[in-house]
C-alpha positions in Angstrom: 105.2 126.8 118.3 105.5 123.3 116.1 108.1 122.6 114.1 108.7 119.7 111.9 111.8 119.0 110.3 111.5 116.6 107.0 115.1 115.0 106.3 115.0 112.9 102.5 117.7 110.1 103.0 118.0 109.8 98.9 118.0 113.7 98.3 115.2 114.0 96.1 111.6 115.4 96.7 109.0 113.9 93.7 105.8 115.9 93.8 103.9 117.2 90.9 101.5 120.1 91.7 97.8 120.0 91.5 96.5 121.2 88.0 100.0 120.4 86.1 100.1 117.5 84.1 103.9 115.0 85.0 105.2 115.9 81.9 105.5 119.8 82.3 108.4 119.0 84.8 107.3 121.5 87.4 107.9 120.6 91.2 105.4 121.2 94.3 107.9 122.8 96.2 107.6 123.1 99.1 105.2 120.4 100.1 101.8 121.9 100.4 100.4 121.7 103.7 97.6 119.5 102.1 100.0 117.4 100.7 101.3 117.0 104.7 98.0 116.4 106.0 96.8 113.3 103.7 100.6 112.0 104.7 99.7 111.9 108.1 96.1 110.2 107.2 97.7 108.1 104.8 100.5 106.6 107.8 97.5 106.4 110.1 95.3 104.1 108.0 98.1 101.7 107.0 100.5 101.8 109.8 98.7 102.9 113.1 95.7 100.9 115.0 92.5 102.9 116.8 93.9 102.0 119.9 97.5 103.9 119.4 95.8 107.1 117.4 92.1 107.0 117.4 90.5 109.0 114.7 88.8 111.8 117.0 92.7 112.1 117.9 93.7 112.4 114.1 90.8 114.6 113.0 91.4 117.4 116.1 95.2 116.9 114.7 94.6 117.4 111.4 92.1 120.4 112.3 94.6 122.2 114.5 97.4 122.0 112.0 95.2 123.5 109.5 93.7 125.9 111.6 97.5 128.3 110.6 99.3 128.6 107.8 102.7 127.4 108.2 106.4 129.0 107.0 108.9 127.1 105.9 112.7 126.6 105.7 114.4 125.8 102.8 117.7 123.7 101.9 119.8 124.8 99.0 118.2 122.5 96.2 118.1 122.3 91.9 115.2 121.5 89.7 116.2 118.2 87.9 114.8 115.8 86.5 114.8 112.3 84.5 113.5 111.3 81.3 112.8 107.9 79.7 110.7 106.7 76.9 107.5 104.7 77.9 106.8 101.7 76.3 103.1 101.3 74.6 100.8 99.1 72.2 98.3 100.5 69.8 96.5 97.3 68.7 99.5 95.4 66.7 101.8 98.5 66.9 104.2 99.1 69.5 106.0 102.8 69.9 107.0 105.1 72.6 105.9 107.9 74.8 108.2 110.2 76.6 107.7 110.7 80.4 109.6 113.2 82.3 110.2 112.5 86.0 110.7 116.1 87.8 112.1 116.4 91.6 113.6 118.6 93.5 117.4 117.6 94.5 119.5 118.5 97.3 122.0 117.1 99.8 120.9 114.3 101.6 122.1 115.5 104.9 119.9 118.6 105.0 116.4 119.3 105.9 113.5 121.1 105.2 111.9 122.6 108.3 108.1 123.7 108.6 106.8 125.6 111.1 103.6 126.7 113.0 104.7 129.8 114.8 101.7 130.2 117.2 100.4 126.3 117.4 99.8 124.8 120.5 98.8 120.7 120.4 97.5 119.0 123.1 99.2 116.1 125.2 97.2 113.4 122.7 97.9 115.6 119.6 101.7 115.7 120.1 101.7 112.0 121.0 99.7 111.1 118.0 102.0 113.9 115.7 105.0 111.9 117.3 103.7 108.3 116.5 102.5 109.2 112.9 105.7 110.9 111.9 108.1 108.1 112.9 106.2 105.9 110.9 106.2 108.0 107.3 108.1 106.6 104.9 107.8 108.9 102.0 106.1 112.5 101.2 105.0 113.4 97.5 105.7 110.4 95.7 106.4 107.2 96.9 110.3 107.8 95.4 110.4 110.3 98.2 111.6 108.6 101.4 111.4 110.7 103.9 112.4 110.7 107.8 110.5 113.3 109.5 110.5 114.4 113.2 108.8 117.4 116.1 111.7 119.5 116.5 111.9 121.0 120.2 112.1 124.6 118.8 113.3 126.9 115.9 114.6 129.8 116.5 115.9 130.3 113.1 114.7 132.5 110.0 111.9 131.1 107.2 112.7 132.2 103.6 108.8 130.4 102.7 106.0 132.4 104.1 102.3 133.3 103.2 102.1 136.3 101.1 99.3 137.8 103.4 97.0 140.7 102.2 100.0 142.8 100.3 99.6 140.0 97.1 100.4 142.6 94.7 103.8 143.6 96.2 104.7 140.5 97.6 106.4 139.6 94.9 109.8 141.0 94.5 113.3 140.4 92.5 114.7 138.2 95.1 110.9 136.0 96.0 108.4 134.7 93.2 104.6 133.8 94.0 103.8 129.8 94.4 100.4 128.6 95.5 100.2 125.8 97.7 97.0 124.2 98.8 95.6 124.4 102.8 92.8 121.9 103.9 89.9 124.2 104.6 88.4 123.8 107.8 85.0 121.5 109.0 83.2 124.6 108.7 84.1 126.1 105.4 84.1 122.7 104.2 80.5 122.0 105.5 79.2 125.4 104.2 81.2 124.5 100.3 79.6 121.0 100.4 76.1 122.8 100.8 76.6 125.1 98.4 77.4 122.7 95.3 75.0 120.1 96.3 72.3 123.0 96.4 73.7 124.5 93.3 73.6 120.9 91.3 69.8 120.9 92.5 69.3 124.0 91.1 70.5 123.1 87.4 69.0 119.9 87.9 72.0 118.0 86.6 71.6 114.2 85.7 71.8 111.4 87.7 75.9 110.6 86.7 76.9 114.0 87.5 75.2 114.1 90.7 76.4 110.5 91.6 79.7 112.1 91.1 79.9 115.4 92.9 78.4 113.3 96.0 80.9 111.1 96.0 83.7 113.6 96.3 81.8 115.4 98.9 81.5 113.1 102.0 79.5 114.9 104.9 82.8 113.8 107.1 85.5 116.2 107.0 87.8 113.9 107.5 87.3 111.5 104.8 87.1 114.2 102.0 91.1 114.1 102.9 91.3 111.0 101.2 89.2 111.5 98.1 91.9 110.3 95.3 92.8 112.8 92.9 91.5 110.5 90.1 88.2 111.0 91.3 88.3 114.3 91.6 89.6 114.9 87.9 86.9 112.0 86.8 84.0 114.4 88.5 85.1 118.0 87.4 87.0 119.2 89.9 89.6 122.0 88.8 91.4 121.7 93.0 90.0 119.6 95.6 87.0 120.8 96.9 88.5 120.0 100.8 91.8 122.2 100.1 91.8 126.3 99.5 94.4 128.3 97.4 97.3 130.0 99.3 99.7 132.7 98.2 103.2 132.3 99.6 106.4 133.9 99.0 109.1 132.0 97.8 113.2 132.9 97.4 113.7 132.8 93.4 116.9 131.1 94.2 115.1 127.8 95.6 115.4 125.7 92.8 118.5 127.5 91.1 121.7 125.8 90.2 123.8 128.6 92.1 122.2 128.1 95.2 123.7 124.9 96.3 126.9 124.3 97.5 129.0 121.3 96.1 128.3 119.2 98.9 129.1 115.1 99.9 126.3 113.0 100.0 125.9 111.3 103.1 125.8 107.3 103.2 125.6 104.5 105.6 128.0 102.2 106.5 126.2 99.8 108.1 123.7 97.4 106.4 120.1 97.5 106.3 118.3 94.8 107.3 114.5 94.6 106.5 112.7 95.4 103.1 109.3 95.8 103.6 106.5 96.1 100.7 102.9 96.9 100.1 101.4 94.1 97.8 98.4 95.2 95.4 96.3 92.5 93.0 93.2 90.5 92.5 92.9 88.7 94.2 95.5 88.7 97.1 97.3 85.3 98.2 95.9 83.6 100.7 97.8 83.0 103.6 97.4 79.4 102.8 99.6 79.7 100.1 102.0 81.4 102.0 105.2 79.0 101.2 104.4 79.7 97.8 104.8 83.3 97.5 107.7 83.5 99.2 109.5 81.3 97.1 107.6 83.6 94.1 109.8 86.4 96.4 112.8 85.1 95.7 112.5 84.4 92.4 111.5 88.1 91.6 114.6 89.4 93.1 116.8 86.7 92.0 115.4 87.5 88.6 116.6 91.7 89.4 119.7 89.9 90.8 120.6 88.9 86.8 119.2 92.3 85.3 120.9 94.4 87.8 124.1 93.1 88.1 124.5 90.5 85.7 124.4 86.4 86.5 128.1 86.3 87.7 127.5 89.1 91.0 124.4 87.5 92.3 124.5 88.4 96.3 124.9 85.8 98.5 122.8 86.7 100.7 119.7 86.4 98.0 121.1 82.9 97.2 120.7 80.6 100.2 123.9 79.4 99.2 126.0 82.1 101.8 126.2 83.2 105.2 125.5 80.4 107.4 123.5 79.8 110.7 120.2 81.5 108.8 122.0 84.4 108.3 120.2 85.0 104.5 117.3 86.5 103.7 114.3 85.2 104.8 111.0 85.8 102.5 108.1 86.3 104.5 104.1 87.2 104.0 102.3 89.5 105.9 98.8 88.5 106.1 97.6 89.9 109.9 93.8 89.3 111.1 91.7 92.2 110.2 94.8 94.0 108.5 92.2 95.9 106.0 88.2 95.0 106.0 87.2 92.2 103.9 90.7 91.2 102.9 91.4 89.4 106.6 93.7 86.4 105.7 95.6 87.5 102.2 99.3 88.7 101.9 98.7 92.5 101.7 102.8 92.7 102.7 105.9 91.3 102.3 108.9 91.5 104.2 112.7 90.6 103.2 114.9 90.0 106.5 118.8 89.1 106.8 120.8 88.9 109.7 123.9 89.3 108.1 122.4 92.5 106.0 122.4 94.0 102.9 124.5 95.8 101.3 124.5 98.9 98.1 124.1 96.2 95.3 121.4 93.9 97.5 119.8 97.3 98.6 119.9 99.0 94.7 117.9 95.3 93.8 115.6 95.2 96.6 114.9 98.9 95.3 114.4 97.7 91.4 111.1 95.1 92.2 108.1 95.7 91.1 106.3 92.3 90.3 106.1 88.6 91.8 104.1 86.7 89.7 103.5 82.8 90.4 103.2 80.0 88.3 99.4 80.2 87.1 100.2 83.6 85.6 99.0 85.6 88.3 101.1 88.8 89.1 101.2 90.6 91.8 102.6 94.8 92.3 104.8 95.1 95.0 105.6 98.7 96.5 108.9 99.7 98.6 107.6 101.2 101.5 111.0 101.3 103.3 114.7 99.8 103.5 116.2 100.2 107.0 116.6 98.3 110.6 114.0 96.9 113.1 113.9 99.4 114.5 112.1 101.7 111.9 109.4 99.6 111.4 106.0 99.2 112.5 105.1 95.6 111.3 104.0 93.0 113.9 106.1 90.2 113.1 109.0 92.5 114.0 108.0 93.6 117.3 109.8 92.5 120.4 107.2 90.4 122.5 107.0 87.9 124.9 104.3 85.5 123.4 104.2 84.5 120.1 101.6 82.0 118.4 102.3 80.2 114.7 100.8 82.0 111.5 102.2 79.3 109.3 102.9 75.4 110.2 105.9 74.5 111.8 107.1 71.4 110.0 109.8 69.9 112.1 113.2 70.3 110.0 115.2 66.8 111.7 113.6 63.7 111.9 111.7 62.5 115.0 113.8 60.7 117.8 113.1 59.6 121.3 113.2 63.2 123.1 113.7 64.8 120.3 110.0 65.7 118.7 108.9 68.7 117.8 108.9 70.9 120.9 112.5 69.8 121.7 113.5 70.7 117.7 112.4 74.3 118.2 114.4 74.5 121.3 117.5 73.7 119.7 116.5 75.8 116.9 116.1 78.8 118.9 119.8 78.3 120.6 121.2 78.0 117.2 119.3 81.3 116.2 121.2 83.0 119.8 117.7 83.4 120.9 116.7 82.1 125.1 115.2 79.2 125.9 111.1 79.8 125.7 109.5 78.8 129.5 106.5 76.6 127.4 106.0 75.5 124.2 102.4 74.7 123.5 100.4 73.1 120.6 97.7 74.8 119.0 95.0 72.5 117.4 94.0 75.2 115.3 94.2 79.1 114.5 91.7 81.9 113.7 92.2 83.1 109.9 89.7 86.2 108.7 86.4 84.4 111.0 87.8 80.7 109.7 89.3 78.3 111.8 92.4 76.6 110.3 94.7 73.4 110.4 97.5 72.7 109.7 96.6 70.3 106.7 94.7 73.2 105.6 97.9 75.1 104.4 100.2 74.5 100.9 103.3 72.7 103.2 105.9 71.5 100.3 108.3 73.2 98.2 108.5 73.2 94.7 112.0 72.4 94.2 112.8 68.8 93.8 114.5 66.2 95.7 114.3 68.2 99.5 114.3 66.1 102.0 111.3 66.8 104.6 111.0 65.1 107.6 107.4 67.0 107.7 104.9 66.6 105.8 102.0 67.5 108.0 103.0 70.4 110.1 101.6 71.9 113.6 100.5 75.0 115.6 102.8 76.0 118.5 102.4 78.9 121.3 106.3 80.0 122.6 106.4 82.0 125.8 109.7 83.4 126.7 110.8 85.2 129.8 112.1 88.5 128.4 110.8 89.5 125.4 112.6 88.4 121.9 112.6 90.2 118.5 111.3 89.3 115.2 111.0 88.5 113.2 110.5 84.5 113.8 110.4 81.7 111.7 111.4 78.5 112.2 111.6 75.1 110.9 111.3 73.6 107.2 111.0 76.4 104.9 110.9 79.0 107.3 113.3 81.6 105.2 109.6 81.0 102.8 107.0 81.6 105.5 106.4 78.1 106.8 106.9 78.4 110.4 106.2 81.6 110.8 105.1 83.2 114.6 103.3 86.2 115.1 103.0 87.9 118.8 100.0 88.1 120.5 98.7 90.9 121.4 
């Protein structure tokens, strides 16, 4: 037996069903078991490495879970939904377009449970299951954050089932028919894949069409999971071609008003501390320019700051102006070696980190960005992949390690002194932070960036607001080695709260 329970922290599940365009309002509930499966490929390619989950691993995974049908268990929950009126331009003319925003709603201190009743995973299945879940951050949407987890057992009832072979009577006063979709397996896939390619022979069809049913038919099973729904649409497809059509039986009272309870949403007392976001565009910034775009960061959010809760509230802890002893958010770039082909070396994440934390008005703005454009006009689209603590997250620079090495120059933030250069600044740097003493600290002539070899006068190393005093201008590479392993993330120096001095650990 394998059990999954899916907990959504804001109470709201955003998923629009295949075939049903947004604005008809209707819900995917619950989430298909295809929609589960590209989750899982989805957290693998951006937040797991080869070596924790190779892809042999994920494919027999992925195989096994859709080798049976699973029930489900549902929380009390309401159909709602938003609406809003979508700006557009027509050549000179400007009007509207409405846009509804359906989701299911519950209490944020339930859960929906899915279960496998006969499944068995292996050792490296269930430690690959364990690994991939921990790191989703959302399911349907990206507006659905999600915290999901294996549950050791369920012994309780499922009101979400298959219909099985009785179709015609499954359907009663008290359950209603909904179709969710299933992966098909290798085989059936292989022997549907044959089929339409021989069939589009047959009827000789043009070059474009064939282009495009071959495109959304890779020979490897596993990479038809990802085939994005635009393509599909943009080639014909009525369903994807990798996912079959089940009948399940539903309670009619799933989405209704009466079902749920007048219940207290849950919330934290205790502040988050990390933002992390995707960052899309073309073309990424370099991690040369790092010190830039972090200071592009801030202005972004100080710019929600002013929208969201006017110029008079602005947070302290966005300002730089607050909590002392660093304890304000730092602004820092995530550009790792190899992070995705071809792109080695460009900011492809972002992270926003206080010590002191954020709290529900830092959090609702941190939620509210979108864009970080730069002074040349280039913009950037930034993604909220999670709010939370260290703890929850997956990204390097906030691992505990040992040994770190710089990503970024450290430029020194005191003047130089007799026994007090740079090595001896980052030691008293470090005790101010509360952090040990490292046992070597080690310069680095130069560091490996996407196959490139780079120095420090290679990187942008000034700020852009006037009249800063910088004992620095040059910069340098450093290797820290500590005893016991410290957490991230670590920046330190001039301008580390903007990625300059930033350390990453080595692997």
């Amino acid at each position: 037996m394998l059990a999954i329970a899916f907990e959504f922290p804001a109470g709201r599940y955003h998923a629009t069903p295949w075939g049903r365009h947004v604005n008809e309002a209707d819900v995917g509930w619950p989430p298909d078991p295809w929609r589960i499966a590209r989750a899982l490929l989805a957290t693998w390619r951006r937040k797991a490495t080869p070596d924790e989950v190779p892809r042999e691993t994920l494919a027999r995974l992925i195989e096994t879970l859709s080798g049976e049908l699973p029930g489900y268990a549902l929380p009390p929950a309401v159909h709602a939904h938003t609406r809003h009126y979508m700006p557009t331009r027509e050549g000179r003319a400007e009007k509207t377009t409405l846009v509804f925003d359906a989701f299911a709603r519950f209490g944020a201190d339930t859960r929906l449970v899915a279960v496998w009743n006969s499944l068995r995973l292996d050792g490296d299945e269930e430690r690959a299951l364990d690994l991939l879940l921990a790191r989703l951050s959302y399911l349907g949407r990206a507006e659905s954050w999600v915290e999901a987890r294996r549950l050791p057992q369920w012994n309780d009832p499922l009101d979400t089932c298959p219909a099985g072979d009785g179709v015609e009577t499954a359907a009663s006063d008290s359950h209603d028919l909904v179709t969710l979709l299933v992966p098909r397996s290798p085989a059936e896939y292989a022997a549907l894949r044959a089929r339409t390619l021989a069939d589009a022979k047959q009827r000789r069809a043009g070059k474009k069409e064939m282009d495009a049913i071959v495109a959304t038919l890779p020979i490897d099973w596993l990479a038809s999971l990802e085939v994005e729904s635009g393509a599909l649409r943009a080639a014909g497809w009525s369903a994807p071609p990798a996912a079959r059509a089940v009948l399940y039986t539903r309670p009619t009272s799933a989405l209704q008003p009466a079902a749920v309870p007048r219940v207290r949403t849950r919330r934290s007392h205790t502040r988050v501390r990390v933002a992390r976001y995707a960052v899309y565009g073309k073309p990424l910034c370099r991690v040369e320019d790092a010190v830039r775009f972090g200071e592009r960061m801030r202005r972004a959010i100080m710019g929600r700051c002013r929208t969201i809760l006017g110029p008079e509230s602005l947070p302290e802890v966005f300002s730089t102006h607050g909590p002392s002893g660093h304890a304000h958010a730092f602004y820092l770039p995530e550009a790792h070696e190899g992070a995705r082909p071809g792109l080695a070396g460009r900011v492809h994440h972002a992270i926003v980190f206080a010590k002191a934390g954020f709290d529900r008005n830092a959090v609702a703005v941190l939620e509210g960005l979108r864009r970080v454009a730069d002074a040349d006009g280039r913009a950037w689209q930034v993604i909220l992949e999670a709010v939370g603590d260290l703890p929850a997250f997956a990204s390097p620079l906030l691992r505990h390690a040992q040994e770190w090495r710089s990503v970024t120059p450290y430029l020194h933030p005191w003047h130089r002194k007799p026994r007090f250069d740079a090595p001896d600044q980052i030691r008293r740097e470090l005790r101010e932070r509360g952090l040990p003493d490292p046992t070597a600290v080690e310069p680095v002539a130069e560091i490996a960036v996407g196959g490139r070899m780079l120095r420090p006068i290679h990187f942008h190393r000034f700020r852009s607001k006037p009249g800063l005093t910088q004992p620095d201008r040059q910069g340098s590479f450093w290797t820290l080695r500590f005893a016991e392993p410290v957490p991230g993330p670590l920046a330190l120096g001039f301008a580390c709260h903007f990625g300059l001095g930033l350390f990453a650990p080595l692997e």
